[in-house]
ROKOL-535462 format. One record per atom (N, C-alpha, C, O): x, y, z; residue number from 1; atom name. Coordinates in nm, 3 decimals, decimal comma, padded with zeros to 5 digits. Layout:
ROKOL-535462
+---------+---------+---------+-----+------+
!      c1 !      c2 !      c3 ! pos ! site !
+---------+---------+---------+-----+------+
!       X !       Y !       Z ! NUM !   CA !
...
+---------+---------+---------+-----+------+
end
This chain:
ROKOL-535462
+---------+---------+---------+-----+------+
!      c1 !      c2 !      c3 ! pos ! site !
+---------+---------+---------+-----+------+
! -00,052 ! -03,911 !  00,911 !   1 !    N !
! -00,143 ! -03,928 !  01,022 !   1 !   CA !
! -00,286 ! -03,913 !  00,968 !   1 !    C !
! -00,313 ! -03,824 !  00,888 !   1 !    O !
! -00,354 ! -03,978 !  01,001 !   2 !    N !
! -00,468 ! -04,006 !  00,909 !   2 !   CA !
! -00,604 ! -03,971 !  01,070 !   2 !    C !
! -00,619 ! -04,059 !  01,155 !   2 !    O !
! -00,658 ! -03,877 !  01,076 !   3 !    N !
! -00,777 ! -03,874 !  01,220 !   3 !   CA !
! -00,865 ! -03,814 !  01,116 !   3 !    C !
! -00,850 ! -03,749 !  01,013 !   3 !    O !
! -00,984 ! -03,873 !  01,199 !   4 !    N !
! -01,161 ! -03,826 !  01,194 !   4 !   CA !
! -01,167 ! -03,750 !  01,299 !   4 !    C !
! -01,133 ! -03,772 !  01,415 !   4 !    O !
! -01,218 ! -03,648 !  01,241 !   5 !    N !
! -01,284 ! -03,536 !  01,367 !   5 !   CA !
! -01,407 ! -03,471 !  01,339 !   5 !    C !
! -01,451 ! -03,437 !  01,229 !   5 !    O !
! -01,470 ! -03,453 !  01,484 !   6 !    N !
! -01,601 ! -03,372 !  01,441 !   6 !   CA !
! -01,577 ! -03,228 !  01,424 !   6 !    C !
! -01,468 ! -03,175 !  01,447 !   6 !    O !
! -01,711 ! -03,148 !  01,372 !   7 !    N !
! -01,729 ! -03,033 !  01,360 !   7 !   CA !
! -01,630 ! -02,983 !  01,484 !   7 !    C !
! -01,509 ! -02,967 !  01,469 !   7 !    O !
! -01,684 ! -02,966 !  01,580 !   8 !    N !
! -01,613 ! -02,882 !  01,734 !   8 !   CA !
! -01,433 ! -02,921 !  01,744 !   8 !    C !
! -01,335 ! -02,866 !  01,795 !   8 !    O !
! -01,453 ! -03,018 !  01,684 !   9 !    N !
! -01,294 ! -03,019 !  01,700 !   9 !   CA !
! -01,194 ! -02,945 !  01,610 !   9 !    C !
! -01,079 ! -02,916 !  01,643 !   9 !    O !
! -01,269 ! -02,907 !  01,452 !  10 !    N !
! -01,214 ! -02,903 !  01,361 !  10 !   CA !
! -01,256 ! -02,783 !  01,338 !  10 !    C !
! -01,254 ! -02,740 !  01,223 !  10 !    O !
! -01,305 ! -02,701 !  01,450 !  11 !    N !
! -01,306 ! -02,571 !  01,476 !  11 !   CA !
! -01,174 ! -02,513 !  01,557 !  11 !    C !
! -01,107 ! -02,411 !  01,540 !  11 !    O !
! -01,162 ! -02,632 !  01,662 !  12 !    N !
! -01,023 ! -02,596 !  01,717 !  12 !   CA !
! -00,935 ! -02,599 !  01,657 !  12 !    C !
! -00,860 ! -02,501 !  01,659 !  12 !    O !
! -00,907 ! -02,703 !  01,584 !  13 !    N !
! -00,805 ! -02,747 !  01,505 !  13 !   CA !
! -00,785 ! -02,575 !  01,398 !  13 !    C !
! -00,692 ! -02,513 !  01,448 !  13 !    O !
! -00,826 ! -02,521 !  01,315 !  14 !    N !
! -00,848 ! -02,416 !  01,239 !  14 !   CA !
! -00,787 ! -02,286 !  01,381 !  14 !    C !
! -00,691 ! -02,211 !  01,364 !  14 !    O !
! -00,851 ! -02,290 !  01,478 !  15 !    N !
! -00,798 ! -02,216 !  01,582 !  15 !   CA !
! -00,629 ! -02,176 !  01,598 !  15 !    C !
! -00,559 ! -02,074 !  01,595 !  15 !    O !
! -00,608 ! -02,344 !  01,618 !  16 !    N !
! -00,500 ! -02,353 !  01,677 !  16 !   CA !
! -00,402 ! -02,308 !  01,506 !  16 !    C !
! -00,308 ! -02,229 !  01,508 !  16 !    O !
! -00,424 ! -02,339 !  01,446 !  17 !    N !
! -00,342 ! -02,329 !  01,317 !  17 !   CA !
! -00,346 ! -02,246 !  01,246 !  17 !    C !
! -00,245 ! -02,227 !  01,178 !  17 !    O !
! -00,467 ! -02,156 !  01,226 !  18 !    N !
! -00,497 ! -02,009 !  01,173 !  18 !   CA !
! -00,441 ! -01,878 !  01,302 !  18 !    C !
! -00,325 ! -01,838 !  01,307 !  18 !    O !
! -00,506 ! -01,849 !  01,356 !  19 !    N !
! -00,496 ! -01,766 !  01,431 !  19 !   CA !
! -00,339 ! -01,778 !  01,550 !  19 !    C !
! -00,256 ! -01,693 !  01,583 !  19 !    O !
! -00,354 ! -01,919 !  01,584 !  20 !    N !
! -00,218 ! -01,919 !  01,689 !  20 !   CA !
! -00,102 ! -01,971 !  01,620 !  20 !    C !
!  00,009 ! -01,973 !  01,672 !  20 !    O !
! -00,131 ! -02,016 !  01,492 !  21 !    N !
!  00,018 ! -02,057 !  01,386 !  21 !   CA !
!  00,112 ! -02,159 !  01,483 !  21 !    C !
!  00,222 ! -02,144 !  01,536 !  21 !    O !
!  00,004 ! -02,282 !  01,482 !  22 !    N !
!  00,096 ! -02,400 !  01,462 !  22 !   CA !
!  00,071 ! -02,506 !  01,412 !  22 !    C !
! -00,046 ! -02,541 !  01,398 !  22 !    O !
!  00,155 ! -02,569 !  01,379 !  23 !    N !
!  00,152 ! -02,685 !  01,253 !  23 !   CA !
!  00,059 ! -02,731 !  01,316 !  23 !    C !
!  00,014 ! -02,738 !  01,431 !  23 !    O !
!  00,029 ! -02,776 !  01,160 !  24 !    N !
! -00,137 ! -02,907 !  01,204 !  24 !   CA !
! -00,115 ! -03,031 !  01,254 !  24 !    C !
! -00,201 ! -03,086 !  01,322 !  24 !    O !
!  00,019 ! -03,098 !  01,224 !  25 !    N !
!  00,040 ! -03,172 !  01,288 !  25 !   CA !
!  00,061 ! -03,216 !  01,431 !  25 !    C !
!  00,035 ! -03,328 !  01,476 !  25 !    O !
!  00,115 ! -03,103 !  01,504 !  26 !    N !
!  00,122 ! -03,072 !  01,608 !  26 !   CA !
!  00,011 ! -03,036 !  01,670 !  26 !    C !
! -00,009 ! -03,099 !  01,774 !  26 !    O !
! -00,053 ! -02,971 !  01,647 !  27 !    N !
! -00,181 ! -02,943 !  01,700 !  27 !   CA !
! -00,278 ! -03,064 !  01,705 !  27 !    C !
! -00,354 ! -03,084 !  01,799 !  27 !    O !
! -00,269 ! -03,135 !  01,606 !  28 !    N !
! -00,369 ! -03,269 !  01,597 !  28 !   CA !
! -00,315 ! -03,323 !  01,739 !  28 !    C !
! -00,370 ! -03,322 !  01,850 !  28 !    O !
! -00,184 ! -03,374 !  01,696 !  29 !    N !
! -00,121 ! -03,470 !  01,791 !  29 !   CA !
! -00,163 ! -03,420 !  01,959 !  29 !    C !
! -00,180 ! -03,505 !  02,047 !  29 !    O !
! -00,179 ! -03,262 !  01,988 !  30 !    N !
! -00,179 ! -03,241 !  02,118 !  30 !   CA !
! -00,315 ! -03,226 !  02,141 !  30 !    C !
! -00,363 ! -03,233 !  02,254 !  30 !    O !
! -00,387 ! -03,204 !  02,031 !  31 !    N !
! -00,544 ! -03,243 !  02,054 !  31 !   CA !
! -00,571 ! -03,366 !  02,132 !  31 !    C !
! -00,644 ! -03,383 !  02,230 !  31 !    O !
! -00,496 ! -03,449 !  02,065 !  32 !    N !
! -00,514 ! -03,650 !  02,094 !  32 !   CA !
! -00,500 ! -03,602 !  02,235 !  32 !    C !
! -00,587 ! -03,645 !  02,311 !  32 !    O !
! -00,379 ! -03,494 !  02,306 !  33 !    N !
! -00,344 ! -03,561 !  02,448 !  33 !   CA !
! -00,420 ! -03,490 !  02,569 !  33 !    C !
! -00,424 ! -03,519 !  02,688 !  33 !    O !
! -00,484 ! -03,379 !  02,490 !  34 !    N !
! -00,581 ! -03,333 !  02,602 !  34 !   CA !
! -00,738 ! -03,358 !  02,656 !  34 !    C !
! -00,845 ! -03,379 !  02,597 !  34 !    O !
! -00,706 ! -03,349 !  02,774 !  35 !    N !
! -00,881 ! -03,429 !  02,796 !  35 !   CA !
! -00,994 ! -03,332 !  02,742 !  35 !    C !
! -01,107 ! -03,352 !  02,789 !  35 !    O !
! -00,984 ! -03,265 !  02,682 !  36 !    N !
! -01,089 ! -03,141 !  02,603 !  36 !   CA !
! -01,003 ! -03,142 !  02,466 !  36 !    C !
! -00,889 ! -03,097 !  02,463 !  36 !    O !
! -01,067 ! -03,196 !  02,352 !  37 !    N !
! -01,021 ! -03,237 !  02,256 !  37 !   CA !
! -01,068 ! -03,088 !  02,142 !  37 !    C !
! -01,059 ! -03,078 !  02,020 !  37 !    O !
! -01,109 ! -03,009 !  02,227 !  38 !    N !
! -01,176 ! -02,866 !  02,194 !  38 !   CA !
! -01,145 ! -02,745 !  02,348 !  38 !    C !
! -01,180 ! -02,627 !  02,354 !  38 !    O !
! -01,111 ! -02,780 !  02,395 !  39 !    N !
! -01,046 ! -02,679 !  02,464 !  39 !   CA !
! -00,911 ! -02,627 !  02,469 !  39 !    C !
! -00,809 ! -02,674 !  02,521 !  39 !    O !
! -00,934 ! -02,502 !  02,393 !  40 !    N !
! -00,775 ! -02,430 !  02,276 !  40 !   CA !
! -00,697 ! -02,414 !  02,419 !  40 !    C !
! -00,585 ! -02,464 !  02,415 !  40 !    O !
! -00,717 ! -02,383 !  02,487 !  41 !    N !
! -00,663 ! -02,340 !  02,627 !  41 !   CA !
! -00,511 ! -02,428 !  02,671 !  41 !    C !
! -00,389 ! -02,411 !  02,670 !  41 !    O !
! -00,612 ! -02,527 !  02,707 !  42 !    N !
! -00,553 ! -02,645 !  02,725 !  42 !   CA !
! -00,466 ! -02,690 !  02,630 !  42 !    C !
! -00,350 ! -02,694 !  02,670 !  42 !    O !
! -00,485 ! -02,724 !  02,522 !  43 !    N !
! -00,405 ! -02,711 !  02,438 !  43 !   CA !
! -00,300 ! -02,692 !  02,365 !  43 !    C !
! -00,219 ! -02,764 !  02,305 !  43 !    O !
! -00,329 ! -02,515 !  02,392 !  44 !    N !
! -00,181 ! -02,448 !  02,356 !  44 !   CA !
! -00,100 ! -02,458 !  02,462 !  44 !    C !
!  00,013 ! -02,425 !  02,426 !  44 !    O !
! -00,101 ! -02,492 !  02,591 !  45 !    N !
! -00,034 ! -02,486 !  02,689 !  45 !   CA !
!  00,047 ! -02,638 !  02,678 !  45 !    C !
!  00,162 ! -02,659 !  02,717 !  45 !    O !
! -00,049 ! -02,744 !  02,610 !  46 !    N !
!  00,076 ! -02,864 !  02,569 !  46 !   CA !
!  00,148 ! -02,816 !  02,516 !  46 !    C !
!  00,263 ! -02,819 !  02,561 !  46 !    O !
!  00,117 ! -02,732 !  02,372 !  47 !    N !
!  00,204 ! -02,753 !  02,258 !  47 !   CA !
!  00,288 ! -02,637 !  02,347 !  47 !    C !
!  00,390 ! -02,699 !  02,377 !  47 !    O !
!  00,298 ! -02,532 !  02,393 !  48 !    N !
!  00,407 ! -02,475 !  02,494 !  48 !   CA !
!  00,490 ! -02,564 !  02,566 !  48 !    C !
!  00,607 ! -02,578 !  02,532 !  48 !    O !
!  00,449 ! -02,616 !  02,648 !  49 !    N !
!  00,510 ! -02,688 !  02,754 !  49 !   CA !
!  00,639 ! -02,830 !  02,637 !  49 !    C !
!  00,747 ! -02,875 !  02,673 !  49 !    O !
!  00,554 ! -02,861 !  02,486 !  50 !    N !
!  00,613 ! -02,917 !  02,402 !  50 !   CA !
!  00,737 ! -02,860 !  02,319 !  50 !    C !
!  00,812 ! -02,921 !  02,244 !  50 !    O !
!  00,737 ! -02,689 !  02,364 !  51 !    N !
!  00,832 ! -02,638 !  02,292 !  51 !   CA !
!  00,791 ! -02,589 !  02,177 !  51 !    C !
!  00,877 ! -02,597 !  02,089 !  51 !    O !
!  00,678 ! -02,533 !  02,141 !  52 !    N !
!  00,640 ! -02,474 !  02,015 !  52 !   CA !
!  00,629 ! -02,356 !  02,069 !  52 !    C !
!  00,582 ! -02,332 !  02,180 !  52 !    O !
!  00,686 ! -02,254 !  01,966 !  53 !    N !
!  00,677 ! -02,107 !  01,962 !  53 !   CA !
!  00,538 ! -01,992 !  02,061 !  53 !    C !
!  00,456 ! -02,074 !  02,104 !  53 !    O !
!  00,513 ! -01,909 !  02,086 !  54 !    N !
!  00,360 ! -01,829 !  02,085 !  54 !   CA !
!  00,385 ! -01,767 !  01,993 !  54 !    C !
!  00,491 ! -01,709 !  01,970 !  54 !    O !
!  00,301 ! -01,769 !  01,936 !  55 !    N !
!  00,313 ! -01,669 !  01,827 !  55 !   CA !
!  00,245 ! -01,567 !  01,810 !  55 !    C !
!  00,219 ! -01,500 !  01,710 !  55 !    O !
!  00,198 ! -01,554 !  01,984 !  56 !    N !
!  00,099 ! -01,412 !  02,005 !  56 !   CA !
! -00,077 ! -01,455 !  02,025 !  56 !    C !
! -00,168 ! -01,398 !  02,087 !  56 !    O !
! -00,075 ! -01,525 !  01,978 !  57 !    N !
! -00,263 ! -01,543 !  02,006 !  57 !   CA !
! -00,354 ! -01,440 !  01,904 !  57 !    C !
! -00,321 ! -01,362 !  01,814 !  57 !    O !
! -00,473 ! -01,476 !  01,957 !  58 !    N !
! -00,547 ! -01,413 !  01,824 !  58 !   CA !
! -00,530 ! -01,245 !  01,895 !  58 !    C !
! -00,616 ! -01,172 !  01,845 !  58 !    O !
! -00,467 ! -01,192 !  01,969 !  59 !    N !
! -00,413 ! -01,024 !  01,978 !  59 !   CA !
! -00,369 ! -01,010 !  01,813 !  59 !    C !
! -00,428 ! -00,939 !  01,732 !  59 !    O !
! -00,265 ! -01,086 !  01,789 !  60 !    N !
! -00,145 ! -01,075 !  01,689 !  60 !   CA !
! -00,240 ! -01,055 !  01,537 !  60 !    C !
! -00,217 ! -00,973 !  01,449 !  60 !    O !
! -00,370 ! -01,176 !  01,542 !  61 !    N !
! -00,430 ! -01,148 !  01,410 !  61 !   CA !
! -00,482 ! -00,994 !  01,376 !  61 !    C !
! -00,475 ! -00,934 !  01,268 !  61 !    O !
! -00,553 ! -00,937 !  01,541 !  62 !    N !
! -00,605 ! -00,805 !  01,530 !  62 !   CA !
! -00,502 ! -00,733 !  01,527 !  62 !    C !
! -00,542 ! -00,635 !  01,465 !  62 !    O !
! -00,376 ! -00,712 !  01,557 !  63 !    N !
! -00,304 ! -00,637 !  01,551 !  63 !   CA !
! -00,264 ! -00,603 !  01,352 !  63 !    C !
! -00,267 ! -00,495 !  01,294 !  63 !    O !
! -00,246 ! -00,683 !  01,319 !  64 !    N !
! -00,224 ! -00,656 !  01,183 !  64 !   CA !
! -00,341 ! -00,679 !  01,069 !  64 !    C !
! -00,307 ! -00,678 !  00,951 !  64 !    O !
! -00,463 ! -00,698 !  01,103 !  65 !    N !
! -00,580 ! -00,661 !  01,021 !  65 !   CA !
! -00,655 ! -00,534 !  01,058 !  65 !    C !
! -00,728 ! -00,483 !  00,972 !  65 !    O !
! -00,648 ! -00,493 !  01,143 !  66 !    N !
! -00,702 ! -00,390 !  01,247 !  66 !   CA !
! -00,647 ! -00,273 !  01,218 !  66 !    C !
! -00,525 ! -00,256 !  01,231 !  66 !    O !
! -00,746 ! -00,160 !  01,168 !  67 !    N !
! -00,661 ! -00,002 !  01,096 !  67 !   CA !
! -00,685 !  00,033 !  01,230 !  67 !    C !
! -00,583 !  00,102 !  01,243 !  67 !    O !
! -00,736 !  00,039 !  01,333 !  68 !    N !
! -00,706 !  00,119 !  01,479 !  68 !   CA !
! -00,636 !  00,072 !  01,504 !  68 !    C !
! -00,565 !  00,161 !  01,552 !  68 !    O !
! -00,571 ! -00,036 !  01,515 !  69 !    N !
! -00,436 ! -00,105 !  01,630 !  69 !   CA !
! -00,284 ! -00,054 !  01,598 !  69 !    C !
! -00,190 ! -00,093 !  01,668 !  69 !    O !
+---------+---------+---------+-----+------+
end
């Protein structure tokens, strides 16, 4: 799959795949289908509704970098 994206998108994109751990492919693809091609929100609720995992949200990153948590 070959896409051009701008800056704002490819902030989400890093979002969705760093912090919420899901494939990039998937995430691209559900980028394409939401009308906010930068709104993570929206988003993760395709790739849910698509059957991909939660894998906790960015709680999960603070939970295990975080010496208070």
């Amino acid at each position: 799959m070959s896409v051009t994206i701008d800056e704002d998108a490819a902030r989400t994109l890093a979002t969705l795949v760093e912090t919420y751990g899901f494939p990039v492919e998937s995430a691209l693809e559900a980028m394409t289908r939401a009308s906010d091609a930068t709104d993570v929100a929206q988003i993760v609720e395709i790739l849910l509704e698509d059957g991909h995992a939660d894998r906790g949200g960015p709680a999960l990153g603070v939970l295990e970098t975080c010496p208070h948590a």
